[in-house]
C-alpha positions in Angstrom: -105.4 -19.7 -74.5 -103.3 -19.9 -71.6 -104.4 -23.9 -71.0 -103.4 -24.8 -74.7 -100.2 -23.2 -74.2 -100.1 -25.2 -70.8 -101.3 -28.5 -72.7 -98.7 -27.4 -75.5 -95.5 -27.5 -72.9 -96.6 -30.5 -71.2 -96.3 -32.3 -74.8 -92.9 -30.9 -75.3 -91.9 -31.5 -72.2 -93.2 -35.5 -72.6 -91.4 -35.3 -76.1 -88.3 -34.2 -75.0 -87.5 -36.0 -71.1 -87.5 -39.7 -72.1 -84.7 -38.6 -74.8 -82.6 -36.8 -72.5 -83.0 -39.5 -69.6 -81.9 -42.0 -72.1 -78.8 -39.7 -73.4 -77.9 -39.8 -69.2 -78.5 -43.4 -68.7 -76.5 -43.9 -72.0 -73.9 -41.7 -70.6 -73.8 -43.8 -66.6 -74.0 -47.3 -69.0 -70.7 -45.8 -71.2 -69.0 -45.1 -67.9 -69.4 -48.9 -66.1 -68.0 -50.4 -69.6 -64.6 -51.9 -69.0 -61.4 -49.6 -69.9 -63.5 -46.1 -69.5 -62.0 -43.8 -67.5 -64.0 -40.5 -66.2 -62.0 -37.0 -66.6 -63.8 -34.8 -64.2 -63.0 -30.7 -63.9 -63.0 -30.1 -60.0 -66.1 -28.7 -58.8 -66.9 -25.0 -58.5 -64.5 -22.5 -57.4 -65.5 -19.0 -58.2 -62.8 -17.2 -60.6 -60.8 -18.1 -63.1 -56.7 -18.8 -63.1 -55.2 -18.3 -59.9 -54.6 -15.2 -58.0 -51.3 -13.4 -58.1 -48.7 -15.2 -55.4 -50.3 -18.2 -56.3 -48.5 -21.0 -54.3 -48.8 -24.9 -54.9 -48.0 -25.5 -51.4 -50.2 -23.3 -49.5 -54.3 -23.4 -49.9 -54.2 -19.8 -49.0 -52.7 -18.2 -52.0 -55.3 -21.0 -54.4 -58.6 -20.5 -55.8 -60.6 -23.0 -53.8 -64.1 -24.7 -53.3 -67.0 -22.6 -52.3 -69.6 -24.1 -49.8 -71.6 -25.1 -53.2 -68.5 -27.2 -55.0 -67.8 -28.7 -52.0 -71.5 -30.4 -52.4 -71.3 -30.5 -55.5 -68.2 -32.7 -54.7 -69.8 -35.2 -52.4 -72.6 -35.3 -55.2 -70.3 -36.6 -57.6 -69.3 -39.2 -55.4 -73.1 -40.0 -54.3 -74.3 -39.8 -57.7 -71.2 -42.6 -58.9 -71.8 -44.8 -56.3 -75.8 -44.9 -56.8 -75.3 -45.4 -60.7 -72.6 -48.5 -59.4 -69.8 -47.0 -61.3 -66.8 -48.3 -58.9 -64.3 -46.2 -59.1 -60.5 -48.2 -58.5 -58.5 -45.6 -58.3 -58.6 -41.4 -58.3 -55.7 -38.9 -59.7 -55.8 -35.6 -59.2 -53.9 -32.6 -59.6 -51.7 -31.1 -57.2 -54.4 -28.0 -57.0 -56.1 -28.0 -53.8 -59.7 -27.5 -55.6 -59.4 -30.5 -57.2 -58.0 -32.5 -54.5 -60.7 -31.6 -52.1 -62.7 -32.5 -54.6 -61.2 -36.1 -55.2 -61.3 -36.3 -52.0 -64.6 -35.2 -50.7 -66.1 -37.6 -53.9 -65.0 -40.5 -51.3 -65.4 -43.1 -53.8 -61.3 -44.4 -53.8 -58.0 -43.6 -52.8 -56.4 -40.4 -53.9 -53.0 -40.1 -55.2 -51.8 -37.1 -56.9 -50.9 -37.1 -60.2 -48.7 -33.5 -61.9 -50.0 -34.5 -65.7 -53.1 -33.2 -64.5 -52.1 -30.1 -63.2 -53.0 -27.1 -64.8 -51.3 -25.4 -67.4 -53.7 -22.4 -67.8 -50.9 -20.1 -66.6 -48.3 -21.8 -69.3 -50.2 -22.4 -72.4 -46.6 -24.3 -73.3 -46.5 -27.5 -71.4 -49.9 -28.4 -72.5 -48.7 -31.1 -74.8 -46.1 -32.2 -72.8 -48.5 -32.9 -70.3 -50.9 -34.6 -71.9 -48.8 -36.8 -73.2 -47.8 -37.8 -70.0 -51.2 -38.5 -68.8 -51.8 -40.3 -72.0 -48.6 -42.7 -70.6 -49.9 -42.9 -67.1 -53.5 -44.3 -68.5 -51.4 -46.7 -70.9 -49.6 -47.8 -67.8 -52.8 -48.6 -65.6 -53.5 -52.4 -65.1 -56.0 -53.6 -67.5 -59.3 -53.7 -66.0 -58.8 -50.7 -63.3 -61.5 -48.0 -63.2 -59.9 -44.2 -62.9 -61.4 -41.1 -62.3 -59.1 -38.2 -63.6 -59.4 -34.8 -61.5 -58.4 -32.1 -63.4 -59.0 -28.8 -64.7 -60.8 -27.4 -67.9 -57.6 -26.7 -69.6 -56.5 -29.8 -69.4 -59.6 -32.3 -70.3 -60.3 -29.4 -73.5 -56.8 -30.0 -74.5 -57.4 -34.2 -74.1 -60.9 -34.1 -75.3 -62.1 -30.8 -77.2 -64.9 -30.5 -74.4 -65.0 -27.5 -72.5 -66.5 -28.9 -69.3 -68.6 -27.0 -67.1 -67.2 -27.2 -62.9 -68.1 -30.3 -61.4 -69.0 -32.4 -64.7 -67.3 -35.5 -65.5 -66.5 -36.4 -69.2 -66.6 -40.4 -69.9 -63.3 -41.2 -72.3 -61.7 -44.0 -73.2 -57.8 -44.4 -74.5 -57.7 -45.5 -78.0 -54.9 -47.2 -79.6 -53.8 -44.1 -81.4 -53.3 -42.2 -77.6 -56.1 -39.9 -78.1 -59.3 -40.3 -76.0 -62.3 -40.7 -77.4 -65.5 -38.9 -75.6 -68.1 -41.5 -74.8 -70.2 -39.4 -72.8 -71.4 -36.0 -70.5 -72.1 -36.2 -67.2 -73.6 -33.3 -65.2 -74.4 -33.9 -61.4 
């Protein structure tokens, strides 16, 4: 009995891999097509919001990475460069979780970017924002690759997706200003 139900999970197993290593490859080939940008929520940082006295300019009062986003970080970055996504430029929110992340992804030059900060605290500004993201992409030179750094309020708001820490969402700007959800990827 027990070497059927061995034989029985190998099948599924077989069954079931090649589909999902297609879905991922599908997902890295959606990313390297021209004007497809990656929206990526920062990598793990334990807790949710940000703690009371919560100060933009000061790391201290922030959520930040743990010892695990931080390789989950430079895992992002490995994982792009070995699936030759190049990556022209990277925004990121004034956070410090995601600009460590952004930063320890080492895969372009980071400039900060406030349409990607968070707005979990003030539910309000969430369209305002993304509108002014949706500018920002509109104003990018045609051709130029962009990885987005940003938080799970933010890419739900853009997207619908609520992204897990560290996962990047493939998207691309269509004509109406929305983005369209071309892929999932999970490092």
């Amino acid at each position: 009995m027990r070497g059927l139900l061995i034989l029985l999970l190998i099948a599924l197993a077989a069954a079931v891999l090649p589909d999902a290593a297609r879905a991922d490859q599908a997902d890295w080939d959606a990313l390297r097509e021209p004007d497809t940008a990656v929206l990526i929520r920062h990598a793990e940082a334990p807790g949710t919001g940000d703690p009371a006295g919560f100060r933009l300019d000061d790391c201290g009062t922030q959520r930040n990475l743990s010892r695990r986003g931080r390789r989950q970080a430079e895992a992002m970055g490995q994982a792009l460069k070995a699936n030759a996504v190049t990556i022209d430029r990277v925004l990121t929110s004034q956070w410090c979780r995601t600009r460590e992340t952004a930063e320890l992804m080492a895969v372009a030059p980071v400039e900060e970017e406030p349409a990607l900060n968070s707005f979990f605290s003030d539910r309000r500004a969430r369209q305002a924002q993304s509108e002014r993201l949706i500018e920002r992409l509109r104003a990018l030179p045609k051709g130029v690759k962009v990885a987005l750094v940003t938080h799970q309020v933010n890419i739900t708001a853009l997207t619908g997706v609520y992204p897990r820490s560290g996962e990047m969402i493939v998207v691309r700007l269509e004509p109406d200003g929305r983005l369209a959800v071309l892929g999932r990827i999970r490092v």
